[in-house]
N, C-alpha and C positions, 0 to 999 in steps of 0.2 A: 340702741342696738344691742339685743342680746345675743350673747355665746355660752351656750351652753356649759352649765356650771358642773356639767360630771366631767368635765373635758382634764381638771384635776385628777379624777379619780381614776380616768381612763390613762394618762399619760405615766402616772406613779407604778399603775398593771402593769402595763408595756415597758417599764425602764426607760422611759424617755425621760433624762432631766428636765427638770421645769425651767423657765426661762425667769432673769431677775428679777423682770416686771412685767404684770401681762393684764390689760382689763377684762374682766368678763361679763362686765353689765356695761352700757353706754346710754347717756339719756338720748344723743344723737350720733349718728357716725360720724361726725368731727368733732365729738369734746375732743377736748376741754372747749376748742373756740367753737364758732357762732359766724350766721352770713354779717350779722351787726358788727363782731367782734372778729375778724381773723386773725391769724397768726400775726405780733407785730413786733418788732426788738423794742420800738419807741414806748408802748403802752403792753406788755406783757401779761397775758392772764393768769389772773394771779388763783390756786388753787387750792380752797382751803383740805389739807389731808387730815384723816380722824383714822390712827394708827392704832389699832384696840383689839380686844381677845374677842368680841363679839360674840358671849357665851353665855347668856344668847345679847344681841342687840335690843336695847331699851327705847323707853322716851330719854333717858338721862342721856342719851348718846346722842340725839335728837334736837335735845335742849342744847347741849357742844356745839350742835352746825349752825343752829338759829343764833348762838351766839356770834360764833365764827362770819356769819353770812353779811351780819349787820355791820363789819369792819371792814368791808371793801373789797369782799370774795365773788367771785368769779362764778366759780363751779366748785363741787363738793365730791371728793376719791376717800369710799369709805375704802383702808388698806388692811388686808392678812397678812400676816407674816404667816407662812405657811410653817415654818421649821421650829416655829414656838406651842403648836399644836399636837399634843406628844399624846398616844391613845391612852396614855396611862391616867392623864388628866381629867379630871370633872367634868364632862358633860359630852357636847357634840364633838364629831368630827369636822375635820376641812373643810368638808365635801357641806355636812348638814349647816356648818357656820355660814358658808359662801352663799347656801340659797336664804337661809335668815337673811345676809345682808340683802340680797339680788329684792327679796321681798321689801326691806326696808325701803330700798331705792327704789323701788316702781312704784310704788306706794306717795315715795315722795314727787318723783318725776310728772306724777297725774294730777295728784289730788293737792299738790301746796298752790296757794294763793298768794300768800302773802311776799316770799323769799323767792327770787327769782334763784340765785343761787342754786337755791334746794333744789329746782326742777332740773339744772344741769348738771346733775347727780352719775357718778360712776363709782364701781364695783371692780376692786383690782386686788391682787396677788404677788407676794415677793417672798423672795427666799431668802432675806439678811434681816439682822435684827439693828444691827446699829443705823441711828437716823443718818449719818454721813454713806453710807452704803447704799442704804433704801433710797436715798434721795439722787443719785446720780443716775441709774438707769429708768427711771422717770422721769429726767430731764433729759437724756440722752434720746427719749420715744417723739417727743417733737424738734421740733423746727430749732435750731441752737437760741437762745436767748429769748423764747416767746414765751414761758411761762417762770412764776414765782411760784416756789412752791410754800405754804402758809401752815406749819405743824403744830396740830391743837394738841395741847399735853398741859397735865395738872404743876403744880408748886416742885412735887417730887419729882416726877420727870426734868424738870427745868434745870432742876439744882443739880442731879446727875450729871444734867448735858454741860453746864457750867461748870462742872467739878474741875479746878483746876490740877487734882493728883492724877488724871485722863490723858492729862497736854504736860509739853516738856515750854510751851510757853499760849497759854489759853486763845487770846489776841492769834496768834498770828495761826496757830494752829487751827480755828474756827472759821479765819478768816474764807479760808475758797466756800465751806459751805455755807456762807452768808451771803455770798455774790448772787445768790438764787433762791434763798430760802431766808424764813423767818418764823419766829416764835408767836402762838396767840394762847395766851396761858390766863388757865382760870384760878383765881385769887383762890385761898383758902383760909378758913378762919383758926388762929392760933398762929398761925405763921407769920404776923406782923403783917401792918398796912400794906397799902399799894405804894405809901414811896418809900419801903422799909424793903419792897420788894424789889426795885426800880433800882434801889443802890447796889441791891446784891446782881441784879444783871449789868447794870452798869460799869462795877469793876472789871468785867470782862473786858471792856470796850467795845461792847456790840448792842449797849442799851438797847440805839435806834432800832433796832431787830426783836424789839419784844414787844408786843401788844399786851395789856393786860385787858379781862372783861367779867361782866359778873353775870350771873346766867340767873336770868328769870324764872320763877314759877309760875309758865304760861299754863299749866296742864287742870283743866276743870274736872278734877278727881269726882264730883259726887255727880257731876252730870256724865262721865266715861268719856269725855275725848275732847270737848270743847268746842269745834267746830262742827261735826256732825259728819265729818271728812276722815274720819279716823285720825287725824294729824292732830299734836298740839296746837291751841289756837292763841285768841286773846287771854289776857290775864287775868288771874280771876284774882287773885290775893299774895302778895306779899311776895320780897322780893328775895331771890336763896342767894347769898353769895358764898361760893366757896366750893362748887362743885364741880369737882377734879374728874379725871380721866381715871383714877383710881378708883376711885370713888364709883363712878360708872359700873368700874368692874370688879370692884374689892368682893372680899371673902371679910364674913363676917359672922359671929358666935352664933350657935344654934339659939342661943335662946332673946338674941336680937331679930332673928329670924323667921323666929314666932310668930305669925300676927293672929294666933285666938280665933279661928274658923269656926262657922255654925254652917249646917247645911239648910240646900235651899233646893229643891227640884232634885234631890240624889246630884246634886255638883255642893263643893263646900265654897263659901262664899268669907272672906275676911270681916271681923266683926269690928276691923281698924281701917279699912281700906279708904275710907273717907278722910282720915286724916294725913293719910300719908305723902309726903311732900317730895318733889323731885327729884331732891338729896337724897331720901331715902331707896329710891328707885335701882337700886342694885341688880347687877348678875346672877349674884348670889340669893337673893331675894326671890326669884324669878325660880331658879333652878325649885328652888325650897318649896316654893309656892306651887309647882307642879307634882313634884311627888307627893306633897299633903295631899295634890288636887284642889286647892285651895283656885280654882278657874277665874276667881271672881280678882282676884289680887294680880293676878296673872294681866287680864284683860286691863289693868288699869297702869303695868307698869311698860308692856309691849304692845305694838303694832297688832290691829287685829291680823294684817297678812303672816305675820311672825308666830302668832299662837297657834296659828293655820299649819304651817311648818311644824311645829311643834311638836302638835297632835299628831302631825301623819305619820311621822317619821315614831313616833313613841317616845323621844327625849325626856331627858331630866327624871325616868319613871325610878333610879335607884340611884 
């Protein structure tokens, strides 16, 4: 079920405060549940959220839910935090982010096979930036105790949210927002193993609340998409572990950014693009790639529906 995504942009004209949480894409009018799945306190749907600048949305973003889906997720809330979108900032507005995502998520909701998860996809909106804030008026929008909410975030994020200089005592302060939520965090390389990882959340006392998962590179970069669906599909080579939320979105040196374009038909085309691996698949990458016009780089790191967006709108041209 879509809502109209200027419904942001109308409501900020008018002075209407925006509300703490509000979805604006649904794969059904009753996400998160299902006629199979309803509302239950006993078996709660559990939802994995992907909390991100979506600037623009990647496959590396993509790669997070496939990982997320395969640990026992439900349904998938790509989230904006609308008040961390400041026009001073690099690239799109609210308004252009929200239909990227809306694109990412119809895209998914049709065309995935494989991840049921994926197809019960929603596109939602909040105005707090701390995960204890964001996560209560999302849980306040159903039925009391029928959903888990499941927050996918990198090494960095994790260790933030763990920081004990945050809590005047970690445990017990963490404690109410575990009662309904839990951590699904993607390992990163240099930051020590998975049970180097596992000690450092386990000091909390909230181990059991952390998943850890390593994200595949499903994405058949020389063929363009893998499946033929525009979606990542099966695996073509080797496995990435270590590919964070940051990472997704990081900002990264010009001259990383490079990828060495030759033209092809008046569009420039990456003369790297076949090598470039999931990891690589940045925001920032993306952005770069469009002002070169580098189309061919583009196409391999986003959604065709998202390059679609792109273009109309004129994005990333400065």
């Amino acid at each position: 079920m879509r809502k109209p995504f200027l419904q942001l942009a109308l409501a900020k004209a008018k002075g209407i405060p925006p509300k703490p949480f509000q979805t604006t894409l649904t794969a059904t009018s009753s996400w998160p549940f299902t006629v199979d799945r309803p509302p239950s306190v006993s078996r709660p749907t559990r939802i994995a959220v992907l909390d991100s600048s979506f600037n623009p949305p990647t496959l590396a973003h993509y790669h997070l839910l496939k990982a997320a889906s395969k640990v026992g997720c439900d349904a998938v809330l790509l989230l904006l935090a609308t008040n961390n979108v400041d026009k001073g900032q690099t690239g799109a507005g609210a308004v252009e982010r929200l239909e990227m995502m809306e694109a990412m998520a119809l895209d998914s909701i049709q065309s995935e096979k494989e991840d049921s998860a994926l197809r019960h996809m929603a596109v939602g909106l909040t105005i707090h930036a701390r995960f204890m804030d964001k996560a209560q008026p999302i849980l306040d929008t159903y039925p009391p105790n029928t959903v888990q909410l499941s927050w996918i975030m990198g090494h960095d994020t994790m260790t933030r949210l763990f920081d004990p200089k945050y809590y005047k005592d970690v445990h017990t302060d963490m404690a109410p927002f575990f009662e309904q939520c839990d951590v699904i965090c993607s390992s990163r390389p240099g930051y020590g193993s998975r049970e180097e990882m596992m000690r450092f959340v386990q000091a909390s006392g909230h181990g059991d609340k952390v998943t850890l998962v390593d994200i595949e590179d499903e994405s058949d970069l020389e063929g363009g998409g893998g499946r033929g669906d525009g979606l990542p599909g099966s695996r073509v080579e080797g496995q990435v572990e270590g590919l964070t939320l940051a990472e997704a979105d990081k900002e990264v040196d010009d001259d990383k950014a490079d990828h060495g374009s030759i033209s092809r038909g008046g569009e420039k085309m990456s003369s790297k693009v076949h090598n470039l691996l999931v990891k690589e698949m940045s925001s920032t990458v993306v952005r770069n790639a469009v002002k070169s016009q580098d189309w061919g780089l583009v196409e391999h790191c986003v959604l065709p529906s998202v390059r679609q967006v792109i273009e109309r709108n004129g994005l990333y041209k400065e």
